[in-house]
C-alpha positions as CSV (number, residue, x, y, z in Angstrom):
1,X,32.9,-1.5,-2.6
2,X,31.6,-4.7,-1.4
3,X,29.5,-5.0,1.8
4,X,31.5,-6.7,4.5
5,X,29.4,-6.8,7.4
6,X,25.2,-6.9,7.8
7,X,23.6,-6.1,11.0
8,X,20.2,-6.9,11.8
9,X,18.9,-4.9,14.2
10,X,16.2,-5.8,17.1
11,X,15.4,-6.2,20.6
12,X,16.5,-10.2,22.3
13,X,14.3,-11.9,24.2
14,X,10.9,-13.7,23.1
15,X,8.7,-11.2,24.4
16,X,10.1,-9.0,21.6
17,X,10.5,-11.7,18.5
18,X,7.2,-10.8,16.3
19,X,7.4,-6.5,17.3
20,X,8.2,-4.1,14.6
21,X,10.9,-3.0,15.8
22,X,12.6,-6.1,15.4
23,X,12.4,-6.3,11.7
24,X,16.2,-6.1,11.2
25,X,16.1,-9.1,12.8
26,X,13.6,-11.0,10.5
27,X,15.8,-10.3,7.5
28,X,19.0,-11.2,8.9
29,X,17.7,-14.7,10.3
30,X,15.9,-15.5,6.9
31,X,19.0,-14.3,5.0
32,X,21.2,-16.7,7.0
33,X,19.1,-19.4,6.8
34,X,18.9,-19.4,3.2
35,X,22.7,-18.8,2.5
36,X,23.6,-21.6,5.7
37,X,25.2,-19.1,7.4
38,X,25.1,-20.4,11.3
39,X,25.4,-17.6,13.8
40,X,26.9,-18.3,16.7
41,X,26.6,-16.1,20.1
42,X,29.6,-14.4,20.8
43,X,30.1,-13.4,24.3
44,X,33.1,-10.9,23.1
45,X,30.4,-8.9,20.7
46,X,27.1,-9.4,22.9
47,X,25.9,-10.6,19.6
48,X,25.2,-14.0,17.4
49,X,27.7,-13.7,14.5
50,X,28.3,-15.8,11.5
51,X,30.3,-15.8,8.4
52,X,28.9,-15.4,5.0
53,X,30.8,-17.6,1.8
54,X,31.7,-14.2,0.7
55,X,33.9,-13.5,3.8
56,X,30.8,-10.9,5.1
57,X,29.8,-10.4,8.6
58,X,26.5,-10.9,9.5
59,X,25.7,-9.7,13.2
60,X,22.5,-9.5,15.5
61,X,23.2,-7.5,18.3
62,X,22.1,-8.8,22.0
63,X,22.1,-5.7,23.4
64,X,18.8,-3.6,23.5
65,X,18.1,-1.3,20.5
66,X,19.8,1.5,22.2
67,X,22.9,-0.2,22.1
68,X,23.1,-1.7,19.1
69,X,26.3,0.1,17.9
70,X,28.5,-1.7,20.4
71,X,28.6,-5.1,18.7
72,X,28.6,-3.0,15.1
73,X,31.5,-1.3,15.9
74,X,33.2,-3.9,17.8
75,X,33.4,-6.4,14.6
76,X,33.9,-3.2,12.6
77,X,36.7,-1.9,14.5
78,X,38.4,-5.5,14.7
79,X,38.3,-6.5,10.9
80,X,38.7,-3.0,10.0
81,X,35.5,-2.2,8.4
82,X,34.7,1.2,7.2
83,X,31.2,2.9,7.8
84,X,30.6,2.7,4.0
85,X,30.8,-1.3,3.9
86,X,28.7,-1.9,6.3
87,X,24.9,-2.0,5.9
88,X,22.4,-1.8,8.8
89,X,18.9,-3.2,8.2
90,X,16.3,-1.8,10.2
91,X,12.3,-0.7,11.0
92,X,11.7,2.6,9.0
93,X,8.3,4.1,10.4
94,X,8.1,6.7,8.0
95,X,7.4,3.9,5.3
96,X,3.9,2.1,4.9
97,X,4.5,-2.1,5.4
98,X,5.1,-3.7,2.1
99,X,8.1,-0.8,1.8
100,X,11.7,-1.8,1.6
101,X,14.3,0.6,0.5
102,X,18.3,0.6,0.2
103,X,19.9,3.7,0.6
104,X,23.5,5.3,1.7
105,X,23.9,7.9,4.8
106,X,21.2,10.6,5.6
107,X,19.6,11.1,9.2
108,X,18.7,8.8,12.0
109,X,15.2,9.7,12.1
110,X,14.7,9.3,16.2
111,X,15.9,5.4,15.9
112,X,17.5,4.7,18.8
113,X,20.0,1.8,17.2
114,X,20.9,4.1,14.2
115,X,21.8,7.0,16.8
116,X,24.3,4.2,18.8
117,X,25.7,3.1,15.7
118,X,25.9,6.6,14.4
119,X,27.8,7.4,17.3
120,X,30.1,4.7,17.8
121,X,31.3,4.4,13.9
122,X,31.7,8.4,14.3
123,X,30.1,8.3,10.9
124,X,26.7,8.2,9.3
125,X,27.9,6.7,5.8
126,X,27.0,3.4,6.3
127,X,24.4,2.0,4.0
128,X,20.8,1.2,5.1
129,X,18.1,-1.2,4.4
130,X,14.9,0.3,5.4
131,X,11.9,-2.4,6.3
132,X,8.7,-0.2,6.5
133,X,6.6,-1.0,9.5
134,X,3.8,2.0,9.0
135,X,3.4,5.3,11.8
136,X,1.3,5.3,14.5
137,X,-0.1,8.7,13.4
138,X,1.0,10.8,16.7
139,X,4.5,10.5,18.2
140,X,3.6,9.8,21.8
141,X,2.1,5.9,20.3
142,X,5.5,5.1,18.5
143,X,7.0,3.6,21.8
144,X,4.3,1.1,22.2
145,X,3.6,0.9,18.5
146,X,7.1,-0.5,17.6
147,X,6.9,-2.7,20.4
148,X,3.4,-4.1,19.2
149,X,3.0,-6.9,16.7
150,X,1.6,-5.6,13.5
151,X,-2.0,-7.3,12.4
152,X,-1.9,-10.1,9.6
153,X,-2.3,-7.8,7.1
154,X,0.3,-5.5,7.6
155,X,2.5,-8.8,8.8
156,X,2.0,-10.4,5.1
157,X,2.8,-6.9,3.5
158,X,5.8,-6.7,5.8
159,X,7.6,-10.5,4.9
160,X,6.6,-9.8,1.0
161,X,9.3,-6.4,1.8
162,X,11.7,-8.8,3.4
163,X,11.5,-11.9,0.3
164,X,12.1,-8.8,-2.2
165,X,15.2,-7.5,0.2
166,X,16.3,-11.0,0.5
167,X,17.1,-11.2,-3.4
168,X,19.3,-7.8,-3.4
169,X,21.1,-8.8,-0.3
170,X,23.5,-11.0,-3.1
171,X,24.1,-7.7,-4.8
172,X,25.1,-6.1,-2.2
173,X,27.6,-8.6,-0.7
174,X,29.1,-8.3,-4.6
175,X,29.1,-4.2,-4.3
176,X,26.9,-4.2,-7.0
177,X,24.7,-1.3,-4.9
178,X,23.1,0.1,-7.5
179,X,21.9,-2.6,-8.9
180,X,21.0,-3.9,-6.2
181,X,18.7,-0.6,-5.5
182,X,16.9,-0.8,-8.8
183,X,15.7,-3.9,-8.7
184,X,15.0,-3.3,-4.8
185,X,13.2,-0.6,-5.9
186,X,11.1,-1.3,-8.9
187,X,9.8,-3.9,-7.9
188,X,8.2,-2.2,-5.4
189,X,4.4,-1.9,-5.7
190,X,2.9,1.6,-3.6
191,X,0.9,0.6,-0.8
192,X,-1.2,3.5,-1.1
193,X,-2.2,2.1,-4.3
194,X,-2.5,-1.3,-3.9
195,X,-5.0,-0.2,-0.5
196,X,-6.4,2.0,-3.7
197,X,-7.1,-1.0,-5.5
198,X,-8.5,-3.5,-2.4
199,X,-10.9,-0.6,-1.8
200,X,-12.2,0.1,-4.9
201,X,-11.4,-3.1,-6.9
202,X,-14.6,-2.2,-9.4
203,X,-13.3,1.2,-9.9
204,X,-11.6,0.7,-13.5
205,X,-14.7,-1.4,-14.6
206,X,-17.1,1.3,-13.5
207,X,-14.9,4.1,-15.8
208,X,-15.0,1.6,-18.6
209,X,-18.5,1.6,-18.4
210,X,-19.1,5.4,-18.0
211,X,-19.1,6.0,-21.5
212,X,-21.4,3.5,-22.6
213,X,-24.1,4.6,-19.9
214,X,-23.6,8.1,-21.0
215,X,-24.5,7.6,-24.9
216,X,-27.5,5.2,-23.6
217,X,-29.0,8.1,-20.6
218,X,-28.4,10.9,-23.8
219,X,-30.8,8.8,-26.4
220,X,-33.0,8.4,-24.0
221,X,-33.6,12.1,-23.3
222,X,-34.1,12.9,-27.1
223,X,-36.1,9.7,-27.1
224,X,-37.9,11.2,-24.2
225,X,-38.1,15.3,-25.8
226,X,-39.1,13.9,-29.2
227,X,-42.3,12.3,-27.6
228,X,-43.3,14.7,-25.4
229,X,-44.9,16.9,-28.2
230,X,-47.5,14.0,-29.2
231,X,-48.3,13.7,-25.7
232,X,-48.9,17.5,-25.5
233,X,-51.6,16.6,-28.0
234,X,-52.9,13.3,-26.9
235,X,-53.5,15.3,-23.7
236,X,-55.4,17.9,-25.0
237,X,-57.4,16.3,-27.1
238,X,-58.6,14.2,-24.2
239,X,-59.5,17.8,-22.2
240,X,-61.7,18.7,-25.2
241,X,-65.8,18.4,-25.2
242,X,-66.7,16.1,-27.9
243,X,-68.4,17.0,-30.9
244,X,-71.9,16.0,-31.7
245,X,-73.2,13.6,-34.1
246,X,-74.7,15.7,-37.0
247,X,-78.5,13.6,-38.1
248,X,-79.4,13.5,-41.5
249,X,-80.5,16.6,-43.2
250,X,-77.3,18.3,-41.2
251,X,-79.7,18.4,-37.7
252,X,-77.7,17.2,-34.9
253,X,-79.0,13.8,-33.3
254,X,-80.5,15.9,-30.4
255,X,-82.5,17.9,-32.6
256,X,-84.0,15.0,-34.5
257,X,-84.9,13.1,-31.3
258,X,-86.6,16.4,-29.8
259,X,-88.1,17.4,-32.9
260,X,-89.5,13.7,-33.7
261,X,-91.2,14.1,-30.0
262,X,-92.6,17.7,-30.4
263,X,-94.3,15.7,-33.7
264,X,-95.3,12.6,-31.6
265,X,-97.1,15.2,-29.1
266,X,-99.3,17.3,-31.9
């Protein structure tokens, strides 16, 4: 079945345009931009609607988070929209930024706009698109952490999740959702090891390498335990008195000079 209305959610107001938790938002508005959709506010809704060429709703809610299901299920209950065409896109904590995922029903997670929705469709089938904004580490930060911008880093991984969404959208609008899932999907590159990489970005050169310093560190050992013999020697023979010059006749040189004074004397 074709998707036949996308809702972006967020917070309004321009205290709250660059905060995570308004990352529904930030792929709705580049979505609409790029398809000239023009969205309108709609007092009847509490939202800004527009129409997509494919006969679509796309919807940002004006309401706070908490509310977002009351402009969702206003437009859904009007057009007669089931929960399973309808896609929510929204901040997923439990993904690291640079994560974007599609997927169909499941939990709400503590998100306070999928709980309204939830509630007001009296259904948890719609579809998701999950923009992943990172955790805080401890739940008492994820309040203020959703409200905070993320830092550039994070920011960059975060819009190269929403360009790679933004192709699938298409698909999805076409019902093609598994399709539009695998390519979501593949071409998704782990954070965990592209931080991997950034960290240790010598890391495949040094294993490369490994072998060669091996062989090299094991010929010099023998090199090393074949000389140390000789040196045994050389040692030794540098410890040892040294012999004395024999004079002619076999007489050591000492002898001759002694006895050719004892002669000198007489």
């Amino acid at each position: 079945m074709p998707i036949r209305l996308i809702a972006g959610l967020g917070n309004p107001g321009k205290q709250y345009e660059t905060t995570r938790h308004n990352a529904g938002f930030w792929v709705l508005e580049r979505f609409a931009v790029r398809e000239h959709v023009g969205l309108r506010k709609d007092p009847k809704y509490e939202a800004y609607v527009g129409r997509h060429s494919s006969g679509a709703w796309l919807v940002l809610p004006q309401t706070f988070m908490n509310l977002s299901g009351k402009a969702v299920a206003l437009l859904a209950g009007f057009f007669k929209i089931p929960a399973a065409e309808v896609l929510v896109i929204h901040d997923e904590l439990d993904f690291e930024p640079g994560v974007a995922k599609l997927k169909q029903g499941g939990g709400i997670a503590g998100h306070n706009g999928l709980k309204d929705i939830s509630a007001r469709l009296g259904s948890h089938d719609y579809w998701r698109l999950r923009v992943g904004i990172g955790h805080p580490g401890a739940s008492q930060d994820v309040a203020d952490y959703v409200l905070g911008r993320p830092a550039p880093d994070d920011r960059q991984a975060i819009d190269d999740a929403i360009e790679r969404a933004l192709d699938v959208l298409p698909l999805c609008l076409g019902g093609d959702m598994q399709a539009a899932m695998l390519k979501l999907h593949s071409s998704e590159k782990p954070p965990e090891k592209a931080e991997r990489e950034k960290r240790e970005p010598e890391k495949g050169e040094k294993e490369k390498r490994e072998p060669v310093k091996r062989e090299k560190d094991k010929r010099e050992t023998e090199k090393r335990e074949a000389a140390a013999p000789r040196a045994k020697e050389k040692a030794a023979e540098a410890k040892a008195p040294a012999p004395q010059k024999k004079a002619e006749g076999g007489k050591s040189l000492l002898s001759s000079l002694l006895g050719g004074g004892a002669k000198r004397r007489k």
